[in-house]
N, C-alpha and C positions, 0 to 999 in steps of 0.2 A: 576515696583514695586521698592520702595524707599527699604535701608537697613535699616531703622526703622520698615516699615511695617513688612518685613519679620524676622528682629526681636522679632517681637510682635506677628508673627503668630507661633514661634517656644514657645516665653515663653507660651504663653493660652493651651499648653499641659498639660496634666496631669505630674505631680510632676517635672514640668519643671521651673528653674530658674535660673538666671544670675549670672555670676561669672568672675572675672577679676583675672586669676591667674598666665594670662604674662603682667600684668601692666595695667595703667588705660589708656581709648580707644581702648583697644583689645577685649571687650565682648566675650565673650562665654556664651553659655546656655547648662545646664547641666540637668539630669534627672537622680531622687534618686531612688535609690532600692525600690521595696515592703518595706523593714526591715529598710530604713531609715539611712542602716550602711556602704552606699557605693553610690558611683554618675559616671555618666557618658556624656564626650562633646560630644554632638552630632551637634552642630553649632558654628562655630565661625566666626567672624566678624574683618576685617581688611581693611584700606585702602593703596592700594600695589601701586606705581608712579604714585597716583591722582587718581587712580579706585579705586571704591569698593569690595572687595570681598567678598565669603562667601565659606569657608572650611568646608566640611561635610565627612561620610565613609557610605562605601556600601562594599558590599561582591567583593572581588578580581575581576571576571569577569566583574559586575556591572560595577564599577571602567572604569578597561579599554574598555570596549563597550561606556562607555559616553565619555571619553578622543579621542577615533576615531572618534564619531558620530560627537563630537561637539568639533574639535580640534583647540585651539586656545581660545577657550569660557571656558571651561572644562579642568584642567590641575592636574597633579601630582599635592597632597598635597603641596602650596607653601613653608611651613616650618618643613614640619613634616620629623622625623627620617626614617633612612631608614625601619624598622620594620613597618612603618606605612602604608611609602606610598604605598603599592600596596591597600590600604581599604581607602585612605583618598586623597580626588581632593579638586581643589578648582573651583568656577565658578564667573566670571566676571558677576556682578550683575544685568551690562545694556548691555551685551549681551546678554544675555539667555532670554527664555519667562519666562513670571510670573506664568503661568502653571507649566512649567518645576522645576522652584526654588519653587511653593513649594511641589512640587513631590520628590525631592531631599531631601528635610526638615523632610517629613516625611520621608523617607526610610532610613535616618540618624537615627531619631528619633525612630523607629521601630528597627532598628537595635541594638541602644542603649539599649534598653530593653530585647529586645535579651537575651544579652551578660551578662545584670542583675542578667538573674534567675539563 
């Protein structure tokens, strides 16, 4: 799976869209509240020494059960604050299966909404 594609399968979510709010070629895609008065990353997109990435969050244990399973593919949020990173990995685009990245997407994206209501 390219990082276009899986870009494209995070925006076709429900109230899901793009937003560059650490500069332009850093994508993120974001999802707005029911109430339209509040948003939330649930993907974001970066190329890290020639690789592609893709930085998502999951629930703390989630987190590090994928950082063990798939150590080296799956890492600590590559930029996020310390507050974050225990909810926030990143995964190397063309290690992972396409399965996987976009089971990560959603449960990013599921999570996002979450935290919404």
């Amino acid at each position: 799976m390219s990082t276009k594609e899986l870009l494209e399968y995070c925006l076709a979510k429900d109230g899901a869209y793009i937003d560059y709010p650490f500069g332009e070629g850093y994508p993120v895609v974001k999802v707005r509240s029911a109430q339209k008065d509040k948003a939330r990353i649930f993907a974001e997109f970066y190329t890290l020494s020639g690789k592609e990435i893709f930085t998502f969050s999951t629930d703390a244990d989630t987190a590090l059960t994928l950082r063990m399973e798939f150590d080296g593919d799956i890492t600590r949020g590559w930029h996020c604050p310390p507050v974050q990173a225990k909810y926030k990995s990143t995964a190397y685009i063309d290690s992972v299966s396409d399965e996987l990245l976009l089971q990560l997407a959603d449960m990013s994206y599921q999570r996002a909404i979450q935290i919404l209501k």
